[in-house]
FIKOLZA-1660 file (N, C-alpha, C; in steps of 0.1 Angstrom, whole numbers, plus 5000, padded with zeros to 4 digits):
% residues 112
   i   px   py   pz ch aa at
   1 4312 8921 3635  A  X  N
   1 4304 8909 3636  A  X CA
   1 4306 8903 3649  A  X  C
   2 4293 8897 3659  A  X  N
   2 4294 8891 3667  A  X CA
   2 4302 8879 3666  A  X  C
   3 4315 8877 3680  A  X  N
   3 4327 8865 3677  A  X CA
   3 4315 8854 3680  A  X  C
   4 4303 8854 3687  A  X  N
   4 4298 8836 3688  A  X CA
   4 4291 8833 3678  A  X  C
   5 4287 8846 3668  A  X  N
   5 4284 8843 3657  A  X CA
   5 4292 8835 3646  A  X  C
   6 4307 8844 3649  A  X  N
   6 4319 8839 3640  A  X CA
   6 4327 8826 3645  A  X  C
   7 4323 8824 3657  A  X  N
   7 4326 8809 3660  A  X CA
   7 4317 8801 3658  A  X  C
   8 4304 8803 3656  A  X  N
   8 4294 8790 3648  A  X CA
   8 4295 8786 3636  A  X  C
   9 4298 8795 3630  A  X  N
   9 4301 8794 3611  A  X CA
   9 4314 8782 3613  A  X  C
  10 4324 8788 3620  A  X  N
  10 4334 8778 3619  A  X CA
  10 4335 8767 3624  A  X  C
  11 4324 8767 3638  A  X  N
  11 4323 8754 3641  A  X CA
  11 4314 8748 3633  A  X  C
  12 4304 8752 3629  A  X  N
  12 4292 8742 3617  A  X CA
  12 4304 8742 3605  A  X  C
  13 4313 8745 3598  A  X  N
  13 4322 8746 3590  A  X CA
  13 4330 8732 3593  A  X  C
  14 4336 8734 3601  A  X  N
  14 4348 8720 3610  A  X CA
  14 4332 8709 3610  A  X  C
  15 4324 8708 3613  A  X  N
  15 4319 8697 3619  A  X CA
  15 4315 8691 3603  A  X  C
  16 4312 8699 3593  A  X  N
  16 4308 8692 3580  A  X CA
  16 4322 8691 3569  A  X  C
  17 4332 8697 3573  A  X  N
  17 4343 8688 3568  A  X CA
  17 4345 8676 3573  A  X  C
  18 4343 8675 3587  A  X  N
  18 4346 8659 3594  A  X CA
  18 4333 8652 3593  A  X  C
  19 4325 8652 3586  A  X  N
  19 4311 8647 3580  A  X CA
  19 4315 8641 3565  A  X  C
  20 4327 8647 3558  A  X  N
  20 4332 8644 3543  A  X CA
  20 4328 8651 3536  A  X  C
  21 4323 8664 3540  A  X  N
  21 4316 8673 3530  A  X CA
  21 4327 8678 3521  A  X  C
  22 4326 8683 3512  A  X  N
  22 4343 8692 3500  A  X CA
  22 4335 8702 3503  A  X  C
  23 4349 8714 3502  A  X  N
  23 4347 8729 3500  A  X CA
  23 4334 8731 3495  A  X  C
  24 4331 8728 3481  A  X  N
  24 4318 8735 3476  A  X CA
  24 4304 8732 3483  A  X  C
  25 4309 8719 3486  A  X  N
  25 4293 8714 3497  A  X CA
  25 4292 8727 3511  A  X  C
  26 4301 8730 3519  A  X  N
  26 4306 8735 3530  A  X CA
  26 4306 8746 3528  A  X  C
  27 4310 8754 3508  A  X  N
  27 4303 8773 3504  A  X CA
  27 4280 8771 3506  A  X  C
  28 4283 8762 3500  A  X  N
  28 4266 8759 3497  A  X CA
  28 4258 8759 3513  A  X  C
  29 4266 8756 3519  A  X  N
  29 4256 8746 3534  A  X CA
  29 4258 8760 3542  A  X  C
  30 4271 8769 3541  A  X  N
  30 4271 8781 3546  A  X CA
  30 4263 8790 3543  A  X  C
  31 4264 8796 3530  A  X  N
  31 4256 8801 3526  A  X CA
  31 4239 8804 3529  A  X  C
  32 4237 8792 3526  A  X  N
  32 4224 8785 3533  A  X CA
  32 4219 8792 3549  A  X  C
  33 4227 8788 3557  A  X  N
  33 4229 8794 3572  A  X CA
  33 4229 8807 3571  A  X  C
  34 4230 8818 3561  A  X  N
  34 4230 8832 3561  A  X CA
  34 4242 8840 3563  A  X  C
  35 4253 8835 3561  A  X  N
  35 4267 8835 3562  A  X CA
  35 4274 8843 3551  A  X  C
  36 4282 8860 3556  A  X  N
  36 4281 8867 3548  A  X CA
  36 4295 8862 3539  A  X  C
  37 4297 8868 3531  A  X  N
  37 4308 8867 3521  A  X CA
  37 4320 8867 3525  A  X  C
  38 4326 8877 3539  A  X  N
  38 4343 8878 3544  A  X CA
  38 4339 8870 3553  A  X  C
  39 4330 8862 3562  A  X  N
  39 4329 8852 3572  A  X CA
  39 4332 8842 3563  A  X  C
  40 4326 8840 3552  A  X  N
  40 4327 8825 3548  A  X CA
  40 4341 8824 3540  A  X  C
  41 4344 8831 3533  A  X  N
  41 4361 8836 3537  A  X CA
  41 4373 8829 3544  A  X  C
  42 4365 8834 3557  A  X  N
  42 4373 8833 3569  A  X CA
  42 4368 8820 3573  A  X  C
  43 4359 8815 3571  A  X  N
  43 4354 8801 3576  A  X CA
  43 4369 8790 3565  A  X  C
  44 4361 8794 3552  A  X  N
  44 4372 8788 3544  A  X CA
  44 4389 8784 3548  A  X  C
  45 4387 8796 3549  A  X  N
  45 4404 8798 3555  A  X CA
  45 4410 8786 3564  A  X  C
  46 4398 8792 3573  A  X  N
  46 4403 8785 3588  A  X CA
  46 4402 8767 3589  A  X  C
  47 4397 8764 3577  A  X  N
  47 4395 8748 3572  A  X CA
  47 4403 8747 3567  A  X  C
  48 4410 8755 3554  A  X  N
  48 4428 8751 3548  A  X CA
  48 4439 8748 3559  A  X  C
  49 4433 8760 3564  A  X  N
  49 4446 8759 3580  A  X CA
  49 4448 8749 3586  A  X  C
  50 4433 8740 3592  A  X  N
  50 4434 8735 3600  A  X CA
  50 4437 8721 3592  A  X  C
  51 4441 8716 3579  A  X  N
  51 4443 8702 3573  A  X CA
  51 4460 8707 3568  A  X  C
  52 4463 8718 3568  A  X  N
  52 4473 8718 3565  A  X CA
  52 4487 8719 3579  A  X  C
  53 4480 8725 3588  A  X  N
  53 4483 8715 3600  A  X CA
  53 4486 8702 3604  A  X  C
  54 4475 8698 3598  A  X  N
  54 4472 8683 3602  A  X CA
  54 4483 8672 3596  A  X  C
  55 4485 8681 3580  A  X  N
  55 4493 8674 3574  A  X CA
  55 4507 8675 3572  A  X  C
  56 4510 8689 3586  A  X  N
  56 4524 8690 3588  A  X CA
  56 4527 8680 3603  A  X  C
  57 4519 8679 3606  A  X  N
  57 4523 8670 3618  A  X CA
  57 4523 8657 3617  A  X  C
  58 4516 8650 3608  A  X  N
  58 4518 8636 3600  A  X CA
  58 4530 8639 3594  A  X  C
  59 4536 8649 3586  A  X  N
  59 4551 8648 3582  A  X CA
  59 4560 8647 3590  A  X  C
  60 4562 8654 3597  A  X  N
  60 4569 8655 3609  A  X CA
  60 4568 8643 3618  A  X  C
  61 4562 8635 3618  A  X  N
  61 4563 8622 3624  A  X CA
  61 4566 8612 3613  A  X  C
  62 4563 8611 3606  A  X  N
  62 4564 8601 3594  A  X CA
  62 4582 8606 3589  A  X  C
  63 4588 8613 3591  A  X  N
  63 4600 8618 3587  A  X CA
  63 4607 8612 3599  A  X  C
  64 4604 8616 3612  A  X  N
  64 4607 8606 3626  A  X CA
  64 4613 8598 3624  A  X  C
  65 4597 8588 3617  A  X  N
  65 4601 8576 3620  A  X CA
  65 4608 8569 3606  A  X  C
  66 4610 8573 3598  A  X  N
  66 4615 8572 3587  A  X CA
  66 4635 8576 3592  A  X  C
  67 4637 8585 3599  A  X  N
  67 4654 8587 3600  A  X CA
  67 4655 8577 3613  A  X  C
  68 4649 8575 3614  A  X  N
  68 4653 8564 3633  A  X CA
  68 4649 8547 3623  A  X  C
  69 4644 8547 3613  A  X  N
  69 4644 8533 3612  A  X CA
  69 4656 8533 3604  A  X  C
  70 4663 8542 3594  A  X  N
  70 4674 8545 3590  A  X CA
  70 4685 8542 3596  A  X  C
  71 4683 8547 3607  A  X  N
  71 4701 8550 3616  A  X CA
  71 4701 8536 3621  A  X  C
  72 4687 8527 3629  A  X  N
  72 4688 8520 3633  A  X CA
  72 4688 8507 3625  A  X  C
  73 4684 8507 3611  A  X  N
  73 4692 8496 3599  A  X CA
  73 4705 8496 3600  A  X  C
  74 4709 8512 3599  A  X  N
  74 4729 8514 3600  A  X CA
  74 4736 8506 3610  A  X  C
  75 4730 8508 3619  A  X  N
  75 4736 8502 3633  A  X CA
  75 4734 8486 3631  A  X  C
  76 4724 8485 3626  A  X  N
  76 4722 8470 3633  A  X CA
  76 4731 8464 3619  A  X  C
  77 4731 8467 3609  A  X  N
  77 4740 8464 3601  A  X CA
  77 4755 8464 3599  A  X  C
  78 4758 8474 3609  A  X  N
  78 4777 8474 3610  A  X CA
  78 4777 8461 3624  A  X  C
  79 4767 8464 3633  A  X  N
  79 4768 8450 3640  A  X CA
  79 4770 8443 3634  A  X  C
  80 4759 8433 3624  A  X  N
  80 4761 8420 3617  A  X CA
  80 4775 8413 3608  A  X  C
  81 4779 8434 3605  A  X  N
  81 4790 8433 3594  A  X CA
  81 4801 8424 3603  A  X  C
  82 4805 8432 3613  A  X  N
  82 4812 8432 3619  A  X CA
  82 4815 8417 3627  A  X  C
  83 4802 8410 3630  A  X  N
  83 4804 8394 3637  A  X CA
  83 4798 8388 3627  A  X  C
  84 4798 8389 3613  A  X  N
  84 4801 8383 3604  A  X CA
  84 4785 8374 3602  A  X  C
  85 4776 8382 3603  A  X  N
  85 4760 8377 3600  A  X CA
  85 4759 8382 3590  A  X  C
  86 4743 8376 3584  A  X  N
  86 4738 8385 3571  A  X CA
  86 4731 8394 3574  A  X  C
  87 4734 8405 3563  A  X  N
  87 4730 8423 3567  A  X CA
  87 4718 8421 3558  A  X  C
  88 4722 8412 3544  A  X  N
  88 4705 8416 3532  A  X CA
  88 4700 8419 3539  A  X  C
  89 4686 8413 3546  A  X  N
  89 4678 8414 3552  A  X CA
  89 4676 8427 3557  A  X  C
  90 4688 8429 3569  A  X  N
  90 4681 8441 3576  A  X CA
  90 4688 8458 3566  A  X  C
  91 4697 8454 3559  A  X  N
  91 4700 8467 3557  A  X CA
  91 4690 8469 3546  A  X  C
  92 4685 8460 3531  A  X  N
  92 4678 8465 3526  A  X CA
  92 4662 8465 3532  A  X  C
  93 4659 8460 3537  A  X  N
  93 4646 8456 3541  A  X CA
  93 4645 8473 3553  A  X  C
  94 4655 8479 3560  A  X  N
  94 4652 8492 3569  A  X CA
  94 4656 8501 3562  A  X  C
  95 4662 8502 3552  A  X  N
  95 4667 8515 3546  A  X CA
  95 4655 8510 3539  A  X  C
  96 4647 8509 3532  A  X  N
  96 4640 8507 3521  A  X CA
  96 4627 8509 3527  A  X  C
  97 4621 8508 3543  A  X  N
  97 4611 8510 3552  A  X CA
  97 4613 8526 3555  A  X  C
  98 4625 8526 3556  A  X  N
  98 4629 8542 3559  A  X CA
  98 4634 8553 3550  A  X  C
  99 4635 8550 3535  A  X  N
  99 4636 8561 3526  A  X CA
  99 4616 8561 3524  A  X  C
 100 4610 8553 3526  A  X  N
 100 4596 8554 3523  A  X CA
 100 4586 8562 3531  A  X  C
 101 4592 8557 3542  A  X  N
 101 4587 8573 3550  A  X CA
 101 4589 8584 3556  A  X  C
 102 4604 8586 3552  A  X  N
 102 4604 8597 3550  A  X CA
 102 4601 8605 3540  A  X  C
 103 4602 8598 3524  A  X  N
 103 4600 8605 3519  A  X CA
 103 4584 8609 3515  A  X  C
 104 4574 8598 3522  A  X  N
 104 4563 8601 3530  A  X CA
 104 4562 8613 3533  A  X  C
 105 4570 8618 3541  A  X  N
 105 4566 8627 3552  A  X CA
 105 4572 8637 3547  A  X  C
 106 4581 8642 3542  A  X  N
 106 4585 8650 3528  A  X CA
 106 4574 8655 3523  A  X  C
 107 4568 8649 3520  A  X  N
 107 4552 8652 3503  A  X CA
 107 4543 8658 3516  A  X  C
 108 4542 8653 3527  A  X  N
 108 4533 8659 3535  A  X CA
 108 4537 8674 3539  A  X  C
 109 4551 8675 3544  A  X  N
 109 4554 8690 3548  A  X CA
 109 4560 8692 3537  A  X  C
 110 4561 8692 3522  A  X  N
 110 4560 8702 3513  A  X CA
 110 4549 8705 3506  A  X  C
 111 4535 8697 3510  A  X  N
 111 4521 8700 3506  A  X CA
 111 4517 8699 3494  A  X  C
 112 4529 8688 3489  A  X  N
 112 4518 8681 3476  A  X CA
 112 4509 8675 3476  A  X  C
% end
């Protein structure tokens, strides 16, 4: 099959998932276009890929920022300990900002 052919399916593909279309609206709208059965396939595919992507790179940042607000609760809390301020605040208020997103970012790169 012609590739500018195989790159239209998937770009008319990508442009009506970011329209909000779901899978079955995006088999239907293909189809429609004349779109054979292993292209639409491969169209399919290439729209799993491309959110599951999406949603490893939101983990992988959300996990970031989730172990740096952690270490940086730790720290600022053995400060406080240590010249004799109050930690409540920051130790539960950052560890509790930072188990949340990491384990955010967890669900994301394990693809629940």
């Amino acid at each position: 099959m012609n590739t500018s052919i195989t790159n239209d399916f998937l770009h008319l593909a990508s442009s009506l998932q970011k329209e909000g279309y779901n899978m079955d609206q995006i088999t239907l709208q293909l189809r429609e276009k004349g779109a054979p059965d292993n292209l639409l396939q491969e169209a399919l595919q290439h729209l799993k890929q491309l959110h599951i992507n999406r949603k490893r790179s939101s983990g992988f940042a959300c996990c970031g920022i989730g172990v740096a607000l952690l270490v940086v609760g730790c720290m600022i809390t053995i400060m406080l300990y240590n010249s004799g301020g109050d930690i409540k605040w920051v130790m539960y208020g950052l560890t509790t900002l930072g188990v949340i997103f990491t384990m955010k970012g967890l669900v994301d790169l394990l693809g629940w």
